[in-house]
N, C-alpha and C positions, 0 to 999 in steps of 0.2 A: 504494500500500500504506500511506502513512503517515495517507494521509486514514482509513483505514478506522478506523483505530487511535481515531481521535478520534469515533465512532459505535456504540462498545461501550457497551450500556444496563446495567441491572438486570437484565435478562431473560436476558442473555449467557452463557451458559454457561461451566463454568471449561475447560471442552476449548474450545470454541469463542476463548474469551480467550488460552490456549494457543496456536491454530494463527495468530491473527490475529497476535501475537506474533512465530510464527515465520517464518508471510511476511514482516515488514517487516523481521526480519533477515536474511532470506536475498537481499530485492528491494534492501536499505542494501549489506549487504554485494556482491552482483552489482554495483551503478551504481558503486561507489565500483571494482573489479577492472577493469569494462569502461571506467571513466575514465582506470584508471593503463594498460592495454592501449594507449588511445586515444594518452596523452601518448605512451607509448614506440613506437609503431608510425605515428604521423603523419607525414608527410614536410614536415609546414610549421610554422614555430615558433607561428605564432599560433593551428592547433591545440592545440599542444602545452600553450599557454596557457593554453586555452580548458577543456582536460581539467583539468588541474590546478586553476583557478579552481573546476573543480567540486569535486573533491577537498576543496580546501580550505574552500568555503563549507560544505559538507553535513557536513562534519566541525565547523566552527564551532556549526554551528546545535547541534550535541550540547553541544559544551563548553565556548562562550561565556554561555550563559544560566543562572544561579542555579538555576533551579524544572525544566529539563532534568537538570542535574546532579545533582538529588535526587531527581528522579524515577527516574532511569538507575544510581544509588547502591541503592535499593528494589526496584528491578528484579532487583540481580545483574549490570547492563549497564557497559559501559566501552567509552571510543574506544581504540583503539590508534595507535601513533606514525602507519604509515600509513595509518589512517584509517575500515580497518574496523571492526568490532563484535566483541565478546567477550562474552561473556554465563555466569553461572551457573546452569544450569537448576535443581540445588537452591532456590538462593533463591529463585529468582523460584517455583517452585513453592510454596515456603515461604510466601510474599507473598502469595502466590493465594490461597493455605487462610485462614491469619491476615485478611487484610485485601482480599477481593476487589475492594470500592468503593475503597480505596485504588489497587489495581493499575490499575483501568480510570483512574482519574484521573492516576497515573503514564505510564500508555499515551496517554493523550488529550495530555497535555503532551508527549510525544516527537512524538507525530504530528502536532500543531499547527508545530511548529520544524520536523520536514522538509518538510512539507507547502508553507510558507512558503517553503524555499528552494529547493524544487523547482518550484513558480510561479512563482519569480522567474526560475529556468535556464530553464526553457520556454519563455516570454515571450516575444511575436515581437523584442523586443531585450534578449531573454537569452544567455546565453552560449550555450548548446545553439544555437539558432536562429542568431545567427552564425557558429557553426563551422559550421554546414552550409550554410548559404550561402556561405561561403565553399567550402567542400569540393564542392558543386556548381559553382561556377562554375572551379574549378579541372578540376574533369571535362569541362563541356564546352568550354573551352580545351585539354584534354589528345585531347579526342574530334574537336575543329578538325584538330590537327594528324596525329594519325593517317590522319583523311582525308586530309589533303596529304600525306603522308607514299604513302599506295597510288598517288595519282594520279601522283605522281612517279615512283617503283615504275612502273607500268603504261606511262608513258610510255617510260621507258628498255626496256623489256620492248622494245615497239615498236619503236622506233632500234634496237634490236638483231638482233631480225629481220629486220626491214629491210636492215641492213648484211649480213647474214648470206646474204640472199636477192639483193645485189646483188654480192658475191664468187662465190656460185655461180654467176650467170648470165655472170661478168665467166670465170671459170673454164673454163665449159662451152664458152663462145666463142673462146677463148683452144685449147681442146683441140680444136673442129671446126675450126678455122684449121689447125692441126698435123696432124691426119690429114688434113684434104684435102690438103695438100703432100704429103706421105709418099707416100699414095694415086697423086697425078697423078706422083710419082717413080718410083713403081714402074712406072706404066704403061707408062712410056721406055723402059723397057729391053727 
């Protein structure tokens, strides 16, 4: 979504500027909710890291850069502590009317900064791409032991049966021993 932002021409219309807008705040504000989900729901700290580093890079990209800052200031736009986006649709509608070429270039400069830091996360040694390599290989370490886990299971199943099926037989014999005495007792008399 952020790349798009940076492909708004002349020709763009002020709705279309509008909706492009509102994707890449709703796709900034999404990554950044399903990153804080990530940290708090991860069971491994280097997840947990991993979420957060995005958090806090993609937040950076907004409000470490001078020409981001002003751009986001024209907009109506601001980061929030945790990281999302807050936006004044007035203004930036205001913006629109006033100064259209202005807004697509304020737009182009946001979406250049996430753009860039979402390349970087992606990256087969970006963070994204580590966490999940990692988070895969913890599945099938977790999917190893499951398997051992039935086949032990299933074995004791067995022994059980087994044992189960060698009382009864040890039982049954134990009781035909008993009435044939009984039996050959009676007969005597």
């Amino acid at each position: 979504m952020a790349h798009a932002l940076t492909t708004l021409s002349t020709t763009t219309s002020a709705d279309d500027i509008t909706k492009a807008a509102a994707n890449f705040f709703n796709a900034f504000n999404a990554t950044i909710t399903a990153a804080k989900n990530a940290s708090a729901g991860s069971g491994t700290t280097a997840a947990s890291q991993s979420a957060n580093r995005v958090i806090r890079d993609t937040k950076t990209a907004l409000t470490s850069d001078p020409a981001a800052q002003a751009a986001m200031k024209k907009l109506g736009m601001s980061v929030q502590a945790d990281g999302t986006l807050v936006h004044d649709a007035k203004k930036f509608a205001a913006a629109l009317t006033s100064d259209p070429s202005g807004v697509r270039a304020a737009l182009a400069t946001i979406g250049k900064q996430v753009d860039s830091v979402a390349t970087k996360e992606l990256a087969t040694d970006g963070t994204v791409s580590s966490a999940v390599t990692s988070l895969t290989q913890r599945s099938t370490s977790l999917a190893a032991q499951q398997k051992a886990l039935k086949a032990l299971e299933a074995s004791m199943v067995a022994a059980q049966t087994k044992t189960a099926s060698s009382q009864t037989a040890s039982t049954s014999g134990q009781y035909a021993s008993g009435l044939a005495a009984y039996q050959t007792g009676l007969t005597g008399f």
